[in-house]
C-alpha positions in Angstrom: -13.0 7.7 21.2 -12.5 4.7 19.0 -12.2 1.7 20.0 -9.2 -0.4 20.1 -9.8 -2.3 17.1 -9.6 0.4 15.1 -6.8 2.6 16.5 -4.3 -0.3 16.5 -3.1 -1.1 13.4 -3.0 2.5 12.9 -0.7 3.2 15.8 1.5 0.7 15.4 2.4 2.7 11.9 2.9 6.1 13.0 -0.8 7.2 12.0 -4.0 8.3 13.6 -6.8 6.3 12.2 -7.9 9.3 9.9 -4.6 9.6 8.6 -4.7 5.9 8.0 -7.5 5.9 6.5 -6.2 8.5 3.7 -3.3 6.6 2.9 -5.2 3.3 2.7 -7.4 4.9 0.1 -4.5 6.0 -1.6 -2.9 3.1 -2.0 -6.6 1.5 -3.0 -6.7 4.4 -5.5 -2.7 3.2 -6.8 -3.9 -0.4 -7.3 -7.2 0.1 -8.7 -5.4 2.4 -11.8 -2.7 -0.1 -12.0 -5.3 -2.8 -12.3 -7.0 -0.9 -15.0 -4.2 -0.4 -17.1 -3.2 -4.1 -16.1 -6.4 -5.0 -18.0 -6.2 -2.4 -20.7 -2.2 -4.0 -21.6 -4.3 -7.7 -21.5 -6.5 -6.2 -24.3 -4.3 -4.1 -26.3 -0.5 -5.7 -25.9 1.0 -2.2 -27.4 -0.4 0.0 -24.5 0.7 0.8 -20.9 3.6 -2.0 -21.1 5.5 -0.8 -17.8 2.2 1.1 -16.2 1.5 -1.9 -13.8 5.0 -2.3 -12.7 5.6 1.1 -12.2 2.4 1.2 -9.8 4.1 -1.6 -8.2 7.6 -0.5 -7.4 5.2 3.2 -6.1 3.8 0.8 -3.8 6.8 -0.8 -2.6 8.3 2.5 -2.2 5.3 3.8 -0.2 4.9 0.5 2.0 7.6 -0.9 2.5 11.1 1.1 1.6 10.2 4.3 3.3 7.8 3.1 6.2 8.1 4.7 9.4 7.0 2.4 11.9 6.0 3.0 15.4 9.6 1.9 17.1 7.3 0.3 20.0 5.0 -1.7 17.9 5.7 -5.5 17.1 7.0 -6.5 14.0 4.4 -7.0 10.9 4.3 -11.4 10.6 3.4 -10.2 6.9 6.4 -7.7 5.9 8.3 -10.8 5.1 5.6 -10.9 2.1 5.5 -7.7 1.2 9.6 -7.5 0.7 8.9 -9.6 -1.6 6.6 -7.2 -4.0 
């Protein structure tokens, strides 16, 4: 059994901590390619002009516009933030 601490945030999402764990790396994997071709853009203006805003609206999509929340669990203080994206 894990402890609290770890099965939490996960719950209050709709996941098991496995689960949440895949999805967290996805969305690492999402951001680390959009970073790269953030950087990529930075050195060659002509190249991937709309690929790091296209990771971010994916990642609005998948966080925030379709989330399925845990209709017991508290409210997020941050999704306030993340609306914002």
């Amino acid at each position: 059994m894990l402890p609290r601490a770890f099965t939490e945030h996960p719950d209050s999402v709709g996941e098991t901590y496995f689960e949440h764990m895949v999805s967290a790396s996805g969305f690492a994997a999402t951001m680390a390619a959009g970073a790269a071709a953030c950087f990529l853009h930075g050195l060659f203006p002509f190249a991937f002009q709309k690929s790091g805003s296209r990771r971010i609206v994916e990642l609005h999509q998948r966080m925030v516009a379709n989330r399925h929340r845990n209709p017991s669990a508290e409210p997020s203080p941050f999704l306030g933030v993340a609306e914002g994206i």
